[in-house]
C-alpha positions in Angstrom: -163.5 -228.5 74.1 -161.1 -227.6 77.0 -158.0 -225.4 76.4 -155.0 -226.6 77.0 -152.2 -224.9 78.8 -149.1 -224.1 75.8 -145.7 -225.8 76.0 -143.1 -223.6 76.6 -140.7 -223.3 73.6 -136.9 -222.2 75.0 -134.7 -221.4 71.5 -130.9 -222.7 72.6 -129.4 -222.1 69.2 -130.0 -221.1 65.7 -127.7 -220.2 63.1 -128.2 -221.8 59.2 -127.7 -224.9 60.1 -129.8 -226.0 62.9 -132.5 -224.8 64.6 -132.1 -226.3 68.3 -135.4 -226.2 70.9 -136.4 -227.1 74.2 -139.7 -227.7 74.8 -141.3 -227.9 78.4 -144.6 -229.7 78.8 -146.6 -229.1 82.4 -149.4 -232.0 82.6 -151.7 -231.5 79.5 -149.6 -229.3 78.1 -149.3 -228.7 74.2 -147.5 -227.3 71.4 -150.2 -226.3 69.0 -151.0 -228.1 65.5 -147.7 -227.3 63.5 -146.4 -228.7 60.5 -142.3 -229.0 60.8 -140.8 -227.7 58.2 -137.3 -229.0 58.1 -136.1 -232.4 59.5 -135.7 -233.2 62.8 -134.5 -235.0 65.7 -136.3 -235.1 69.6 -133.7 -236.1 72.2 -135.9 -236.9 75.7 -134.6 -235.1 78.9 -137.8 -236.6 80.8 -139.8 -239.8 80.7 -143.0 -240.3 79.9 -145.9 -240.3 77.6 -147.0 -237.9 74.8 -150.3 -237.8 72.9 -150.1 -236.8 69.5 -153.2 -235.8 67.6 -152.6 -236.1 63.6 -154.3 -235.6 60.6 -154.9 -239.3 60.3 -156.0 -239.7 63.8 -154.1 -240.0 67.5 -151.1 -241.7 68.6 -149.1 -242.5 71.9 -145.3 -242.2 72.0 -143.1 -242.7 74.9 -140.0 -240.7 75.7 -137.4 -242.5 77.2 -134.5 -240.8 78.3 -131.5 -240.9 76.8 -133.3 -242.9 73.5 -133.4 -240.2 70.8 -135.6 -240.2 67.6 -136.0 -238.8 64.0 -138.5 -237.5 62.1 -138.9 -236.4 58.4 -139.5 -232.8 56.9 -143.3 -232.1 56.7 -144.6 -234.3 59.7 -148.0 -232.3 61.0 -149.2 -232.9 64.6 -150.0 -231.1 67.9 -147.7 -232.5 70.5 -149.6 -233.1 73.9 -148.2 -234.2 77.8 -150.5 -237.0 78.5 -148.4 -237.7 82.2 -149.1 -236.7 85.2 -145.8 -235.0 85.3 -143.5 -232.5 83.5 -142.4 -233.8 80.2 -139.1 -232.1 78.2 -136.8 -233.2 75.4 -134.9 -231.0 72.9 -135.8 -230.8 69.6 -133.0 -230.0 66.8 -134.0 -229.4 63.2 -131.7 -230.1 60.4 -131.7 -226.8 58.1 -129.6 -228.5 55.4 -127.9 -231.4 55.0 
């Protein structure tokens, strides 16, 4: 198996609230398995197209800028670039309702 090069994580804020991220993504690029532990939403800066390997087998998603998505507390992936290019969105997770 190849190793991948790691997405870089950039912490913008955190207080008790919210945890806010951005994550880079150079070409193949990925986060790591991780299971999220809060809810959370992923607003795209970048088109294009991640891969995400999951328990239950792999997905595709598309970013598309400026359309923004939500996911649910406990979701367990490894986040990969699958474009040819630099992939980024900000991720913000909901600490408490």
């Amino acid at each position: 198996m190849t190793k991948r090069p790691a997405a870089t994580a950039t912490l913008q804020v955190e207080n008790d609230a919210v945890r806010v991220t951005e994550w880079r993504f150079a070409p193949g690029a990925e986060t790591g398995w991780h299971r999220h532990a809060h809810d959370y939403v992923v607003v795209p800066i970048t088109d294009g197209t991640l891969l995400l390997e999951t328990p239950d087998g792999n997905l595709t998603a598309e970013l598309k800028l400026g359309r923004s998505y939500s996911r649910p507390v406990g979701v367990e992936h490894n986040v990969i670039n699958n474009s040819p290019h630099e992939l980024a969105f900000v991720e913000v997770e909901v600490k408490r309702a």
